[in-house]
C-alpha positions in Angstrom: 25.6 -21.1 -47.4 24.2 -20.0 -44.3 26.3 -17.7 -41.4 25.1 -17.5 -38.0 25.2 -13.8 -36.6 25.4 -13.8 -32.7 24.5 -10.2 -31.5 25.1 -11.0 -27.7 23.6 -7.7 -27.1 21.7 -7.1 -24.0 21.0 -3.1 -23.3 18.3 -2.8 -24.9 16.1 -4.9 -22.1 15.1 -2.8 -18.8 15.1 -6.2 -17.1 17.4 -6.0 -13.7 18.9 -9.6 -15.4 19.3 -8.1 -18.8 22.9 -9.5 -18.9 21.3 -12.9 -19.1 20.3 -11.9 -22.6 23.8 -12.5 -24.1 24.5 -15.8 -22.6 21.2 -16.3 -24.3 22.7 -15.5 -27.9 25.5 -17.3 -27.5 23.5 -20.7 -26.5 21.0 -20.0 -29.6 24.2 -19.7 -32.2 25.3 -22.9 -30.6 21.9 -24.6 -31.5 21.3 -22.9 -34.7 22.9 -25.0 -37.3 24.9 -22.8 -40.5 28.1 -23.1 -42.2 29.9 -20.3 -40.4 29.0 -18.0 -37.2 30.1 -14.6 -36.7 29.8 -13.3 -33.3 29.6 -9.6 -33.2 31.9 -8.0 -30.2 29.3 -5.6 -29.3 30.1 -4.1 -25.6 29.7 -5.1 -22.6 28.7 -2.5 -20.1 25.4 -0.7 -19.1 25.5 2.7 -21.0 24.1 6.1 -20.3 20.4 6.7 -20.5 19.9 9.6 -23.5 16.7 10.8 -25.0 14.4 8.6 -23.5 16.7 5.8 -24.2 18.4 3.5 -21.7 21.5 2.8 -22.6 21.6 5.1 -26.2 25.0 5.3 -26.3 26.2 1.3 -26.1 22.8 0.5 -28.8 24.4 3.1 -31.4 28.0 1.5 -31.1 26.4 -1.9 -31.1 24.8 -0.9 -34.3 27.8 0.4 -36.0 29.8 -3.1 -34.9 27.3 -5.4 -36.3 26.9 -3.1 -39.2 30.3 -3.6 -40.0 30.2 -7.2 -38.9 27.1 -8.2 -41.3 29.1 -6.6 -44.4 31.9 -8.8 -44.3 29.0 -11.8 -44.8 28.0 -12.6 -48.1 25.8 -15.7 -46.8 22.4 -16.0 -46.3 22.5 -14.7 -42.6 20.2 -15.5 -39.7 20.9 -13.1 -36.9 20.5 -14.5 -33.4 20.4 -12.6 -29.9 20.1 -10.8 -27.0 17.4 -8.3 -26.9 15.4 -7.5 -30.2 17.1 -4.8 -31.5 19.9 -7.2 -32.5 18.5 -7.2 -36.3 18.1 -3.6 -36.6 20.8 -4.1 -38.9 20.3 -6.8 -40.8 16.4 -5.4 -41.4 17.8 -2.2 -43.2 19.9 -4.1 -45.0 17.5 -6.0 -46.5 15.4 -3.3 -47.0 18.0 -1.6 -48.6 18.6 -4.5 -51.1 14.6 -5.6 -51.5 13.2 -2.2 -51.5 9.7 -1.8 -51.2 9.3 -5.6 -52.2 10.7 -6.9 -48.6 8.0 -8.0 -46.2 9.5 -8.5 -42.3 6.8 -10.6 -40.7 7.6 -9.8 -36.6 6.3 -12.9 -34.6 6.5 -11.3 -31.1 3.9 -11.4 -28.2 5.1 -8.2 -28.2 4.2 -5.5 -31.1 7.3 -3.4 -30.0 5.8 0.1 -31.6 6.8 2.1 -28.3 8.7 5.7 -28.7 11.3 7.3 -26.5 8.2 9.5 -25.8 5.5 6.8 -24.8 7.8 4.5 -23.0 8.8 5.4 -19.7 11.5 2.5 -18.8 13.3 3.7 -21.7 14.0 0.0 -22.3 14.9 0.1 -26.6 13.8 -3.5 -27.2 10.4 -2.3 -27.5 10.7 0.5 -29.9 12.5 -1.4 -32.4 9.4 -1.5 -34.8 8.8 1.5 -34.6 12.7 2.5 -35.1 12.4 0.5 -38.2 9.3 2.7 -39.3 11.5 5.8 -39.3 10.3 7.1 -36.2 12.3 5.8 -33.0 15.7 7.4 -31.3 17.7 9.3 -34.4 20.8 7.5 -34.3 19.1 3.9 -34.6 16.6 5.0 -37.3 17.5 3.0 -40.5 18.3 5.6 -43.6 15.6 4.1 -45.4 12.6 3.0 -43.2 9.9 0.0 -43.8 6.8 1.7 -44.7 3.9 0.6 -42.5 2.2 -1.9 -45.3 5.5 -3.9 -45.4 4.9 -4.6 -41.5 2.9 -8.1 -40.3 2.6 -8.3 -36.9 2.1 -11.6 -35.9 1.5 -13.8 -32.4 0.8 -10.5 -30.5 -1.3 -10.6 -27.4 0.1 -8.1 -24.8 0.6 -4.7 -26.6 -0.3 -1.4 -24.8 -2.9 1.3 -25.9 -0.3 3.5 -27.9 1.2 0.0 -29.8 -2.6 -0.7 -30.7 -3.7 2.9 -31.4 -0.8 3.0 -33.8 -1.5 -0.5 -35.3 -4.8 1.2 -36.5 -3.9 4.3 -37.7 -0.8 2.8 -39.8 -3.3 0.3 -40.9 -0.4 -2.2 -39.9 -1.7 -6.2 -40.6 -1.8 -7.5 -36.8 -2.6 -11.3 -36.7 -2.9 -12.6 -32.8 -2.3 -16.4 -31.5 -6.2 -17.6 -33.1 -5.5 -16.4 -36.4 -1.7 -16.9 -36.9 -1.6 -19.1 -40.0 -3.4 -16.1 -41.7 0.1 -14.3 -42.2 0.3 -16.8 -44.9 -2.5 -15.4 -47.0 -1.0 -13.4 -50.0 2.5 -13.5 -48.7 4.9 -12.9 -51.6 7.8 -11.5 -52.1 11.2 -11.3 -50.6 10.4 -12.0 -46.6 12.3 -11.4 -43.5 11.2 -13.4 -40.5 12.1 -11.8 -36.9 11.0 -14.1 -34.1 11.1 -13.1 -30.3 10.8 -16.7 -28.2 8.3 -14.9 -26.2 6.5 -15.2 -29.1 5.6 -19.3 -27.6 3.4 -20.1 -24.6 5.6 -20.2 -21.3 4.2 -23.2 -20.2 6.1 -25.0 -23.0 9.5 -22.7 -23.5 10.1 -21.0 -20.4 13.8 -19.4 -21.2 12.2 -15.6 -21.5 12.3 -12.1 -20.0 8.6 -11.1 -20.7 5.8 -14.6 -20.4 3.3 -13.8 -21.5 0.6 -16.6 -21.4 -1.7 -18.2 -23.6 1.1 -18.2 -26.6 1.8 -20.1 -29.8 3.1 -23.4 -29.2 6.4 -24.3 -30.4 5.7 -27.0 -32.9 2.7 -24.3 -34.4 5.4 -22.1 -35.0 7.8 -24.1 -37.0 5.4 -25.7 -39.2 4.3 -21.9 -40.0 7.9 -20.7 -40.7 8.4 -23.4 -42.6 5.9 -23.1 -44.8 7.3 -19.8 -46.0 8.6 -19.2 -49.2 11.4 -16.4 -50.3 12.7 -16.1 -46.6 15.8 -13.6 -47.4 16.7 -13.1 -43.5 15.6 -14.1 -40.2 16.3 -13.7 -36.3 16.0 -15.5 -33.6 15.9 -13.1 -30.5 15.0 -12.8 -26.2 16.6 -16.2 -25.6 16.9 -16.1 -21.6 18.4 -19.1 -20.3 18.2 -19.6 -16.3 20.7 -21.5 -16.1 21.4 -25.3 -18.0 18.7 -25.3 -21.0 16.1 -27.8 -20.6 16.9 -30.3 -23.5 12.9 -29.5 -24.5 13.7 -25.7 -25.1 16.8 -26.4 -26.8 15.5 -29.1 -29.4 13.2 -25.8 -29.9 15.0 -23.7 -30.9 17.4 -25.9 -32.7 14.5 -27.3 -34.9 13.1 -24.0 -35.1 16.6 -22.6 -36.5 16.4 -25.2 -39.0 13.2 -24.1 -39.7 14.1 -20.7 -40.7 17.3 -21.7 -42.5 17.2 -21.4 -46.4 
């Protein structure tokens, strides 16, 4: 059994259309096939900026909501969204369960390693790998954090000097558009799969906050996600519609859903 978990969150974006981020979720738990969705009622309204933060106080009540939301769910869950801190939840929780066995493989053109301290918008979506590392804003840091060898970064292609100063130092596996398939090599193990859209080349899905060019094209990606095995959790996140989806984006991400199902 597979539940669909609509986070319709949108704060954590510094994008002056941020709110389009929710309409977003909702379209991609339409798409996403499952036997059940559960849409989170996270809030609704802008927040106050806090620590370096935008928004803090919203992102820490959205968190307890789909917290509480996800432990109702005794499916296999694929979380869909809004910005990507919508699976901060469902990442702990499967690094709760998996321990130090879980691998989360984050397909983003994005590496999202920024802190409250090296990111001046403040804008949370790109800390949240680094919040999962045990060192972004203290009340979004999971109790037990991934350690930096359970991190693949993969499809990455626009990260800034801090992201890629701390990639090396962690010692974090980075794999860029060229060499995506080699996330594959060795990969065992429970394995959670977090995909931002802006992962794919804008020229072929367009519905995004942050093109970036030269990216994975879509059909690359789901033969890649589906040739992983133990896939305990996924996400599907940054879906940005402009208006009505082109019926080429939505096939994406409906196939691509599938795709990730187990």
């Amino acid at each position: 059994m597979t539940t669909v978990l609509c986070v319709p969150q949108w704060q954590g974006s510094g994008l002056g259309e941020a709110p389009r981020l929710a309409a977003g979720a909702r379209r991609s738990a339409e798409l996403v096939a499952a036997d059940a969705l559960v849409t989170v009622p996270v809030l609704d309204t802008g927040g106050r900026p806090d620590a370096g933060v935008r928004a803090l106080d919203v992102l820490v009540e959205n968190l307890r909501l789909t917290q509480e939301a996800l432990a109702g769910i005794d499916d296999w869950v694929i979380t869909v969204g809004g910005d990507c801190g919508v699976d901060l939840a469902s990442i702990a929780a499967a690094r709760a369960r998996y321990g130090d066995r879980l691998t989360v493989l984050w397909i983003d053109a994005h590496p999202d390693l920024y802190t409250p301290q090296t990111l001046p918008s403040g804008s949370f979506h790109g800390m949240v790998l680094r919040t999962l590392l045990g060192e972004g804003p203290a009340p979004l840091v999971p109790e037990r954090p991934l350690s930096p060898e359970q991190v693949i970064i993969a499809g990455e292609r626009a990260g800034g000097a801090a992201e890629h100063e701390y990639i090396a130092k962690a010692g974090i596996r980075r794999y860029g558009v060229e060499d995506l398939e080699k996330v594959l090599d060795g990969l065992t193990g429970p394995v959670y799969v977090h995909v931002d859209l802006d992962v794919l080349d804008p020229t072929e899905f367009g519905s995004i906050g942050y093109p970036e060019p030269d990216g994975v094209p879509p059909q690359r990606l789901i033969d890649l996600v589906s040739r992983l095995d133990d896939v305990v959790g996924s996400a599907i996140t940054e879906h940005m519609p402009s208006g009505d989806d082109a019926a080429g984006e939505a096939e994406v991400i409906r196939r691509l859903g599938a795709a990730l199902r187990r």
